[in-house]
Structure formats: C-alpha cells, structure tokens
PAMIVO-393467 format. One record per residue: residue number from 1; x, y, z of N, C-alpha, C in turn; residue in three letters. Coordinates in pm, 1 decimal, padded with zeros to 6 digits. Example, Ala and Ser with C-alpha at 12.3 -4.5 7.8 and 13.67 -1.06 7.14 Angstrom:
2
+------+----------+----------+----------+----------+----------+----------+----------+----------+----------+------+
| resi |       nx |       ny |       nz |      cax |      cay |      caz |       cx |       cy |       cz | resn |
+------+----------+----------+----------+----------+----------+----------+----------+----------+----------+------+
|    1 |  01319.0 | -00569.0 |  00780.0 |  01230.0 | -00450.0 |  00780.0 |  01320.0 | -00330.0 |  00780.0 |  ALA |
|    2 |  01285.0 | -00225.0 |  00708.0 |  01367.0 | -00106.0 |  00714.0 |  01290.0 |  00003.0 |  00787.0 |  SER |
+------+----------+----------+----------+----------+----------+----------+----------+----------+----------+------+
***
This chain:
132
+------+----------+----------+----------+----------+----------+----------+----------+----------+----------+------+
| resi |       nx |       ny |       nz |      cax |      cay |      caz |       cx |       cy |       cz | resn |
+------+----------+----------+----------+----------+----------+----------+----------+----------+----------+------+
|    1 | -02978.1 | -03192.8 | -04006.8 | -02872.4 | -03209.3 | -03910.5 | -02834.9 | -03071.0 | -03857.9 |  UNK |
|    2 | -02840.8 | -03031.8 | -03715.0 | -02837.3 | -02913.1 | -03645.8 | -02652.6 | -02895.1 | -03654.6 |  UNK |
|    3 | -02623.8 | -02747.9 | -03713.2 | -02495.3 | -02715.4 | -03739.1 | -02367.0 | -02723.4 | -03597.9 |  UNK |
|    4 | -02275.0 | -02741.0 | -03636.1 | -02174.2 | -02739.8 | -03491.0 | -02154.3 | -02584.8 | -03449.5 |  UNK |
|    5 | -02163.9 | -02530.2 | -03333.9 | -02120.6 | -02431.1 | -03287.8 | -01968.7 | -02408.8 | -03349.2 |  UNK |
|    6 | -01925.1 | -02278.9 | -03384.3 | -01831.4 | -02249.3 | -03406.9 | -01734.4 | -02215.6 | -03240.4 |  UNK |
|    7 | -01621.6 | -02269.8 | -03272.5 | -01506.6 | -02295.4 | -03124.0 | -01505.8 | -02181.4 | -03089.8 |  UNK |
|    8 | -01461.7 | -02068.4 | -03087.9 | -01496.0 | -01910.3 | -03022.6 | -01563.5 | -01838.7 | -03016.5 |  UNK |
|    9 | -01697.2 | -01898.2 | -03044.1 | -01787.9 | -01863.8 | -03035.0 | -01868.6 | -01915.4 | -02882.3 |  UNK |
|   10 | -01942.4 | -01808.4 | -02812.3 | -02049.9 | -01820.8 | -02705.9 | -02182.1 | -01803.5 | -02720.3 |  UNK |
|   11 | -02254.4 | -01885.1 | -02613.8 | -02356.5 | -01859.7 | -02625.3 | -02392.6 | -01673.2 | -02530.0 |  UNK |
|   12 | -02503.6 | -01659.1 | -02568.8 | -02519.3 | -01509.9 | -02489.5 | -02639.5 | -01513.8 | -02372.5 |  UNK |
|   13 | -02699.0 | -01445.1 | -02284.6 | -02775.3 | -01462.2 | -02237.8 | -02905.1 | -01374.4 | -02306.2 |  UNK |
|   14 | -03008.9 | -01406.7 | -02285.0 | -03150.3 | -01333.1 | -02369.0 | -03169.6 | -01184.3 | -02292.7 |  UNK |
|   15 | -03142.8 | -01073.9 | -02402.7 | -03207.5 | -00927.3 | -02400.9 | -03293.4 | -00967.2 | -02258.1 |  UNK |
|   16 | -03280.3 | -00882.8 | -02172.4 | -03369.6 | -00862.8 | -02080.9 | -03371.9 | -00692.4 | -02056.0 |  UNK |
|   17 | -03477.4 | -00644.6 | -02133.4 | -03547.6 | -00475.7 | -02136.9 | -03627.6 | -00473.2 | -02003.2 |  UNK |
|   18 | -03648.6 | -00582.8 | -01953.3 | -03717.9 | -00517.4 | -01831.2 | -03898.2 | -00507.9 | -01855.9 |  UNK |
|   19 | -03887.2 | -00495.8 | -01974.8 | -04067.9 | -00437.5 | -02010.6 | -04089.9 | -00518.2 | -02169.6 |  UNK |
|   20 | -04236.9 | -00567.6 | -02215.9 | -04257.9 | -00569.1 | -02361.5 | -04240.7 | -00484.6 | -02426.9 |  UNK |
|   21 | -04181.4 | -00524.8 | -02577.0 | -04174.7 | -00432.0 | -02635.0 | -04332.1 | -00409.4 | -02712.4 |  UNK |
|   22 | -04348.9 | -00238.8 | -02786.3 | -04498.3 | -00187.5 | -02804.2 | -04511.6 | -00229.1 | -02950.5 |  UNK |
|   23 | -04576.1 | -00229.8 | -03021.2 | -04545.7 | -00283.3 | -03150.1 | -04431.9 | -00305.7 | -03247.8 |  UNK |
|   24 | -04435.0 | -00284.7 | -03368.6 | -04301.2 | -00314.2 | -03438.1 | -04231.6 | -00204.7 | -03429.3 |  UNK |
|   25 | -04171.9 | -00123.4 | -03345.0 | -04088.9 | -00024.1 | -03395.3 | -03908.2 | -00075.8 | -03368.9 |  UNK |
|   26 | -03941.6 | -00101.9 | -03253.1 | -03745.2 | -00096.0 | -03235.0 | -03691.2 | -00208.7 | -03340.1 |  UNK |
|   27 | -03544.6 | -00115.3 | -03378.3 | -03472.9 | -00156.2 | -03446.6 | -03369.1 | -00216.3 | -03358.6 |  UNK |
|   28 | -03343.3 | -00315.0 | -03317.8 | -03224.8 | -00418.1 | -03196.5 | -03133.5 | -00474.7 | -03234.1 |  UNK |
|   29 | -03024.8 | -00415.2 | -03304.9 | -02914.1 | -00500.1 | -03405.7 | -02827.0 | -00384.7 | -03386.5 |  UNK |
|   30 | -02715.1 | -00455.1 | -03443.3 | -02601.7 | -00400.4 | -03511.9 | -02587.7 | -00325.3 | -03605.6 |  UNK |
|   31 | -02519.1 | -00237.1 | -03627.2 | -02490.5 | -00110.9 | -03757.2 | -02481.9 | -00220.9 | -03836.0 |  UNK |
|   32 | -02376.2 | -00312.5 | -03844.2 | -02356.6 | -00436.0 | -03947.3 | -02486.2 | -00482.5 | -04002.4 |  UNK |
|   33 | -02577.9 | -00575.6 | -03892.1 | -02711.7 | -00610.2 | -03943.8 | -02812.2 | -00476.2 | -04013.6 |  UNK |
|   34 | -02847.7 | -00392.4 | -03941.8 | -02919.2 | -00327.8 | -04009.9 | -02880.0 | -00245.0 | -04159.1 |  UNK |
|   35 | -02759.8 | -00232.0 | -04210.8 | -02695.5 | -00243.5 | -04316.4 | -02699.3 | -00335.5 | -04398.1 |  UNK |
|   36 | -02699.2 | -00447.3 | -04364.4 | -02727.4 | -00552.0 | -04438.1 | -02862.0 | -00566.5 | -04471.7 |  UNK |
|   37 | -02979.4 | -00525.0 | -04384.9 | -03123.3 | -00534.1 | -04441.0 | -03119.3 | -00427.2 | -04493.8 |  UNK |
|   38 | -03134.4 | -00306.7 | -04469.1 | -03151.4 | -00176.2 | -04576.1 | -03011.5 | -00177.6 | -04719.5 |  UNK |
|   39 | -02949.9 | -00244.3 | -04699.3 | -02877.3 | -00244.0 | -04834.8 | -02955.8 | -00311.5 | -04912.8 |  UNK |
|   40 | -03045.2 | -00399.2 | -04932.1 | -03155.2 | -00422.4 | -04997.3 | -03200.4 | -00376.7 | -05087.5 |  UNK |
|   41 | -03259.9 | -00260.9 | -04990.8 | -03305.0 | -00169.5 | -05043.0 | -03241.1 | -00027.6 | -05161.9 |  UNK |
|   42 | -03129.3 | -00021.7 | -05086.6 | -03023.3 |  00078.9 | -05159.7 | -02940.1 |  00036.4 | -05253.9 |  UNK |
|   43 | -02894.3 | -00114.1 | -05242.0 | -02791.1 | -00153.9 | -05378.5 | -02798.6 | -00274.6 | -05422.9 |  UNK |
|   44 | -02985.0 | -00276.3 | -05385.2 | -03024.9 | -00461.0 | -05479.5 | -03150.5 | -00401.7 | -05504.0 |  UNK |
|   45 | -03182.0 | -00458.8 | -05679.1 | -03291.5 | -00446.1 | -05696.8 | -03386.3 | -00572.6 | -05676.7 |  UNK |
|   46 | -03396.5 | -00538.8 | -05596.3 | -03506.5 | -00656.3 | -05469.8 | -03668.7 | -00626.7 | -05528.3 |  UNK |
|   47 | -03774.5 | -00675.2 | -05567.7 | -03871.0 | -00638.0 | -05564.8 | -03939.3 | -00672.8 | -05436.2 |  UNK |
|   48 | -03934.0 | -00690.6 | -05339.1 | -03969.6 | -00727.0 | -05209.2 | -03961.7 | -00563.5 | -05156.8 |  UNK |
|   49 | -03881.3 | -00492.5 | -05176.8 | -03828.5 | -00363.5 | -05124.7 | -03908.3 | -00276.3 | -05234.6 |  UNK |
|   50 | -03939.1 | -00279.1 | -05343.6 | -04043.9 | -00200.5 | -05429.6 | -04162.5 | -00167.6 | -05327.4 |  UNK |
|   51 | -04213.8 | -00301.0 | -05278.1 | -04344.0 | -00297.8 | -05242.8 | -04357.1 | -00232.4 | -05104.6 |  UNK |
|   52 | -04212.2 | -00227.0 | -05029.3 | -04164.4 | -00176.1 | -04908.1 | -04233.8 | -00018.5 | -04899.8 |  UNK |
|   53 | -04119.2 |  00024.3 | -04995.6 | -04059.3 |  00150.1 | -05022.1 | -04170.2 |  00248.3 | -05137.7 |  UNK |
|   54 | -04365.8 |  00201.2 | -05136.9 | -04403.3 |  00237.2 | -05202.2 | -04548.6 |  00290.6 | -05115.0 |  UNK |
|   55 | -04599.4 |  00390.4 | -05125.5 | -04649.1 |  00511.0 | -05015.9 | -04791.3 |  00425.7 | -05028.1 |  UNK |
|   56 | -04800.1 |  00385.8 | -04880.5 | -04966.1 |  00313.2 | -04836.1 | -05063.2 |  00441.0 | -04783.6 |  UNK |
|   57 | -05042.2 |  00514.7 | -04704.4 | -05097.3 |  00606.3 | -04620.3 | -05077.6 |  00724.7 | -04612.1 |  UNK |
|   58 | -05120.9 |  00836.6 | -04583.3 | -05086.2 |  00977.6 | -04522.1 | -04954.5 |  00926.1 | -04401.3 |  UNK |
|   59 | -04849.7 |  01050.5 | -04371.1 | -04772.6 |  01038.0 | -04260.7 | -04792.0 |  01187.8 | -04189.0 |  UNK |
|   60 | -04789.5 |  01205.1 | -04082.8 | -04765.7 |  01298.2 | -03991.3 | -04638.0 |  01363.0 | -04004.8 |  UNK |
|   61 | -04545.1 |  01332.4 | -04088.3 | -04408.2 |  01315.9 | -04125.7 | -04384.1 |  01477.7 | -04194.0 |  UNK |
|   62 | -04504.7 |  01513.0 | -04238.6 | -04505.2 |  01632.7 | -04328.7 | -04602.8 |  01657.3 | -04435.4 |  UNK |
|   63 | -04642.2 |  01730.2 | -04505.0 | -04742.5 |  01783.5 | -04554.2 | -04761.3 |  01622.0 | -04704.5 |  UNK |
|   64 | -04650.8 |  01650.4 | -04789.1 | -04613.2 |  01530.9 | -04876.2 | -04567.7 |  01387.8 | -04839.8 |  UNK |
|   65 | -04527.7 |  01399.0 | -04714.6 | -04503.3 |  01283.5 | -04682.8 | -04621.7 |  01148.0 | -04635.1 |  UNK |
|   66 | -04482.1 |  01032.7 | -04664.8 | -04617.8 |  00878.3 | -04621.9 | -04521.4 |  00772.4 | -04563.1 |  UNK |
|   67 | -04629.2 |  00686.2 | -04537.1 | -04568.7 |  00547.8 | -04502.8 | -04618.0 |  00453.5 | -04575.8 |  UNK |
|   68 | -04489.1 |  00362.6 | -04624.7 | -04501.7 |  00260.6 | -04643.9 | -04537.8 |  00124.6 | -04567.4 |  UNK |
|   69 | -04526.5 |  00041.3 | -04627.9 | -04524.7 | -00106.2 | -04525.1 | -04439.8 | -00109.5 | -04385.4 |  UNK |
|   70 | -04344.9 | -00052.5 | -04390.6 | -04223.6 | -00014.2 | -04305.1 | -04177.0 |  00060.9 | -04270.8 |  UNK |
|   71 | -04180.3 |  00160.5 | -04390.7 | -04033.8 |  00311.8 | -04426.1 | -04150.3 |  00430.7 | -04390.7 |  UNK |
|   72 | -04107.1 |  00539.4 | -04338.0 | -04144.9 |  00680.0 | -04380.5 | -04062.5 |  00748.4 | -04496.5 |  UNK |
|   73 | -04140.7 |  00759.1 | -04607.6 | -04131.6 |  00808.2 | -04688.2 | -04111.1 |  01002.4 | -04746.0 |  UNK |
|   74 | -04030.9 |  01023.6 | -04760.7 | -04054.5 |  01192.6 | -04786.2 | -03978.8 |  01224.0 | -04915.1 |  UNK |
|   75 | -04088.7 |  01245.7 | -04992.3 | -04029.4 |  01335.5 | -05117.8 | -03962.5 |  01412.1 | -05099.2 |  UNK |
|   76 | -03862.3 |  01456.7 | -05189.9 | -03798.9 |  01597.3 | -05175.4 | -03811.2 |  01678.7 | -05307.0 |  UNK |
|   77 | -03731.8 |  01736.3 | -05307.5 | -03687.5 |  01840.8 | -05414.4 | -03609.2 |  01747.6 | -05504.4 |  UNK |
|   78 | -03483.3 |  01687.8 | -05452.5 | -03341.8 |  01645.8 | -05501.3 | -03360.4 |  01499.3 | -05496.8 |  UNK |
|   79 | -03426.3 |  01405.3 | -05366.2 | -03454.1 |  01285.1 | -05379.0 | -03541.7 |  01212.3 | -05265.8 |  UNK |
|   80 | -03605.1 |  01110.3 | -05294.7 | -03690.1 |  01070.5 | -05160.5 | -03612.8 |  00978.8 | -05087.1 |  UNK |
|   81 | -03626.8 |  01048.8 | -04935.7 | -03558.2 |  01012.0 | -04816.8 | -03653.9 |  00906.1 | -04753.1 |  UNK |
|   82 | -03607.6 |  00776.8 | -04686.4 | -03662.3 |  00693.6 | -04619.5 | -03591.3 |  00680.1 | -04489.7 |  UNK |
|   83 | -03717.5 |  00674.1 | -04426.0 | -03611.0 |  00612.5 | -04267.4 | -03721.9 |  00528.6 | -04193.1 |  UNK |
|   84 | -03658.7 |  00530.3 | -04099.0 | -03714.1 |  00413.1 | -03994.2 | -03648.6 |  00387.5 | -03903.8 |  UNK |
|   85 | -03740.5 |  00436.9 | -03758.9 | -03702.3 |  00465.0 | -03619.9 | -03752.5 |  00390.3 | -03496.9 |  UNK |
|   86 | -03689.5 |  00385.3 | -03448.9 | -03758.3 |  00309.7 | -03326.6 | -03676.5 |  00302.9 | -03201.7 |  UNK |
|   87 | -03703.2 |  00230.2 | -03058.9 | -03603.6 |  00209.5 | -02963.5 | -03701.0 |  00104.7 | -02862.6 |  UNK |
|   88 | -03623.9 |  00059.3 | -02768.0 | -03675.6 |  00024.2 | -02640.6 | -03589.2 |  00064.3 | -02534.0 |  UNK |
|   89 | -03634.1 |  00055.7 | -02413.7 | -03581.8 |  00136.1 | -02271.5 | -03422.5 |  00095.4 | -02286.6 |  UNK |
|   90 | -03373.9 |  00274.4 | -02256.1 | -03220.0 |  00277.4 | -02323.3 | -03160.5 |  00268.0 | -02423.8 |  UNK |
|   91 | -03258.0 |  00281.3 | -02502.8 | -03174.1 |  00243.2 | -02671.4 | -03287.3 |  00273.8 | -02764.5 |  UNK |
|   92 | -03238.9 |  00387.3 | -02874.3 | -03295.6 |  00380.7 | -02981.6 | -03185.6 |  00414.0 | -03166.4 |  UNK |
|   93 | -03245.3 |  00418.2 | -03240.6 | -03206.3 |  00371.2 | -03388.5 | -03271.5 |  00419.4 | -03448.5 |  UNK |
|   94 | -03211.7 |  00491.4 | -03544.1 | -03265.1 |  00567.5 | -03662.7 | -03144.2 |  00498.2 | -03815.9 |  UNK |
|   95 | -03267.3 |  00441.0 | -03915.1 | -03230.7 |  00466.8 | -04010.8 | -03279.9 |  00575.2 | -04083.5 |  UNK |
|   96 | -03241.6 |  00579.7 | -04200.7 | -03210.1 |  00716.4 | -04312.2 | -03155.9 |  00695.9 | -04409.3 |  UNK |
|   97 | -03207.5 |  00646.9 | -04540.0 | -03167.3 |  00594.4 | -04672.8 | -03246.0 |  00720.5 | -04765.8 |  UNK |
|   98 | -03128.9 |  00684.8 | -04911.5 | -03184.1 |  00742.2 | -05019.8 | -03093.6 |  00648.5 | -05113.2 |  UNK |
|   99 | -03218.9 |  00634.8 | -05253.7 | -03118.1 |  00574.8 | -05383.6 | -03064.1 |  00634.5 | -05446.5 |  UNK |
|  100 | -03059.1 |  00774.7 | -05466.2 | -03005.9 |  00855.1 | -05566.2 | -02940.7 |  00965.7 | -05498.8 |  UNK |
|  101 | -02850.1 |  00970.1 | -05480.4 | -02704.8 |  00830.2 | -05484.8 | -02757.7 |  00727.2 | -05374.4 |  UNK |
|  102 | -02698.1 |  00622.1 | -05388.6 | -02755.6 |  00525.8 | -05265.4 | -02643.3 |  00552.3 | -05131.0 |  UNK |
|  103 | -02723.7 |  00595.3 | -05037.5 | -02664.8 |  00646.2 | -04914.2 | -02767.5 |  00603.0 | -04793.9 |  UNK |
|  104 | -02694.6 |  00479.2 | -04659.4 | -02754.2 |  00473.3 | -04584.3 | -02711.6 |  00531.4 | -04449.7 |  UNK |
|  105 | -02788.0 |  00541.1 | -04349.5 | -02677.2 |  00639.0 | -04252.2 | -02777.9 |  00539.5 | -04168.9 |  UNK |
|  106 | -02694.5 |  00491.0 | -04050.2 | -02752.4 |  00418.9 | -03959.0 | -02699.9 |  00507.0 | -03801.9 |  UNK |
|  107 | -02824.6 |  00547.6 | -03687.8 | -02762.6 |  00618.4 | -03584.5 | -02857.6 |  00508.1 | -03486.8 |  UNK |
|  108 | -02709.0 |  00462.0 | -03360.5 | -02762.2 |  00414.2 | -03284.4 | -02742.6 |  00456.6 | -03157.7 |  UNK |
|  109 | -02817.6 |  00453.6 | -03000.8 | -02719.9 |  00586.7 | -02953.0 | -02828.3 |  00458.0 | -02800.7 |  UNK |
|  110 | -02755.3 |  00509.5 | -02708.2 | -02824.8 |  00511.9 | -02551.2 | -02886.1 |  00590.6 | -02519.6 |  UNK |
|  111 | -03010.0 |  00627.1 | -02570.3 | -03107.1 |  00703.1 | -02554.2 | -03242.3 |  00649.9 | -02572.1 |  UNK |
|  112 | -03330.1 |  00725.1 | -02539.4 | -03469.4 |  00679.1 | -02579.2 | -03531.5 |  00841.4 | -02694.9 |  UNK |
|  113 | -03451.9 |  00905.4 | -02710.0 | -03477.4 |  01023.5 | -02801.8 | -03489.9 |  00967.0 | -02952.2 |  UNK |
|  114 | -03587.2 |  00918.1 | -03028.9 | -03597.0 |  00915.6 | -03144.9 | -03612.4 |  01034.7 | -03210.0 |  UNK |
|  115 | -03665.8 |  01150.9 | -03188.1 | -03649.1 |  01273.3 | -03241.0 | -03497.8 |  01318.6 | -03260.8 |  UNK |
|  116 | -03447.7 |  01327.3 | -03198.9 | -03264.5 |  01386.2 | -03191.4 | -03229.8 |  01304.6 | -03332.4 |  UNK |
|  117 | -03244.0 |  01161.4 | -03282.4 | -03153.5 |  01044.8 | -03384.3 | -03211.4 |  01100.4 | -03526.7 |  UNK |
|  118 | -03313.2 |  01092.1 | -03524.1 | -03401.1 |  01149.9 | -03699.8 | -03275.8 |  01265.3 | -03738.3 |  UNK |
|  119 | -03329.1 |  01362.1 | -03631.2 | -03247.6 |  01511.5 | -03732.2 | -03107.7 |  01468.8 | -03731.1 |  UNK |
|  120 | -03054.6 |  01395.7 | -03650.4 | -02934.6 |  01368.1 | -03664.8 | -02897.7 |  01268.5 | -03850.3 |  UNK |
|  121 | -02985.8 |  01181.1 | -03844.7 | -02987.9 |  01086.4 | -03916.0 | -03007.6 |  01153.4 | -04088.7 |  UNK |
|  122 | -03105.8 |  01277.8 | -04070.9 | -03109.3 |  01379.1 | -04207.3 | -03012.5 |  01435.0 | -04170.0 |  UNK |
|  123 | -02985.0 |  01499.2 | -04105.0 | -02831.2 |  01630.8 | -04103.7 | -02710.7 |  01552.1 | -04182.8 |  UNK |
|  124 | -02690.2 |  01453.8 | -04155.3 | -02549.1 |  01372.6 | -04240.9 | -02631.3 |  01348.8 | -04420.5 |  UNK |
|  125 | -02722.5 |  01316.9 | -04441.2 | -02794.4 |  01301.1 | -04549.9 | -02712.7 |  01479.0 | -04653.3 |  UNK |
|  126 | -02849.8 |  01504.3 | -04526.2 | -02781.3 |  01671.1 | -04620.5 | -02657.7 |  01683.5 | -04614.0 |  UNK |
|  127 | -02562.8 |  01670.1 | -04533.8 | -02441.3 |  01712.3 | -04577.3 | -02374.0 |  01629.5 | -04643.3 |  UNK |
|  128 | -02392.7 |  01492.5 | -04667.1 | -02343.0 |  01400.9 | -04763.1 | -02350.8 |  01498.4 | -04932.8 |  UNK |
|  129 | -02500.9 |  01534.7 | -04939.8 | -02541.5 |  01561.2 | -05088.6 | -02448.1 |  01688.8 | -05054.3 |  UNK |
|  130 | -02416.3 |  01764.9 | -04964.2 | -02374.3 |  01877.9 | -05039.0 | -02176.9 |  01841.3 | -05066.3 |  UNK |
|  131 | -02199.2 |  01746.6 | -05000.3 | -01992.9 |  01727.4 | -05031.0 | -01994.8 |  01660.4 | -05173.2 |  UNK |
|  132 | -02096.8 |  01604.7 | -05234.1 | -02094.3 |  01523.5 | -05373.1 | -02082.6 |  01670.4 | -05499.2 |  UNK |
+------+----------+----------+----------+----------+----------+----------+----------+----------+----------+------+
***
C-alpha cells in the first residue's frame, strides 16, 4: 500500500543540470543526507563501509595514497583521511572524514572547483586535530 503524502509537504520539480551527468562522481544532497551516509562510516561499525574504506588501487592522490570502492584514501602520520569529491554544472561537494577521532567535514559551495573544496575540506581537518 503506497504511503500518504505528508500535508506540508510538496512535490518538487526534477534537477534539470542542463547536461548528463559523467560517471559516479557528484555528490547531489544535503549536508544532512550526506552526513547521514558517511556517518556510517565514522560512528557505525558497518562492515559494508570496511570493504568501502579498504585500498583497491594506486591514487594520483599522492605518493601513499589509494582508492577505495568509493573513498580516496590517504595515510598519514596521525590518521587516515578519506574523502570524496565531485560536482555537476554549478555545484560541487567535498567530503573529508577520519575515525580517529571520528570527524566529518562536509563542503558544499556554487562552484565547479573541486580542488578549492578538497584543501578547504583538509584545512578544517587539520585545524580540528590541532584544537583537540
């Protein structure tokens, strides 16, 4: 049995980008939603997210670094940083997680600059660890 619409609730009209999107990259949600999927990862021990968050390939990312199923992966010194970036025309999203401490930083911006959002997305990382 198909659920009743909730009373203040609307319907919306469908994303229109203008263009397809190119493979899986853009992230198209809410700080809320995408918090809710990467908390998963950061404050459930999910084994679905083991297999995520576990290095398939070389990454371009850096000398130590990889990708997973999903995540770019980068060892550190202090702890391994994950993120995951993407956009479509006018809009892009950077996540940026770590478990130790579990810290997610979600940047979403009107841009098509995924580079900016990254360093942006580590710069709060690092300065998180150094206010702890």
């Amino acid at each position: 049995m198909p659920s009743k619409p909730v009373a203040r609730c609307r319907a919306t009209a469908a994303l229109d980008i203008g263009q397809p999107l190119h493979g899986g990259g853009a992230l198209h949600a809410t700080a809320a939603d995408v918090l809710t999927f990467f908390g998963g990862a950061v404050f459930e021990d999910d084994p679905a997210w083991e297999l995520v968050m576990t290095p398939q390939r070389p990454s371009p990312n850096g000398v130590d670094a990889s990708t997973g199923f999903l995540l770019n992966i980068e060892p550190g010194e202090e702890r391994t940083i994950y993120s995951k970036n993407g956009g479509a025309p006018g809009f892009s999203s950077q996540v940026v997680f770590t478990e130790d401490p579990p810290t997610v930083v979600i940047v979403l911006s009107n841009t098509k600059d995924t580079q900016g959002l990254s360093d942006v997305g580590r710069t709060v990382i690092t300065e998180m660890d150094a206010l702890q």
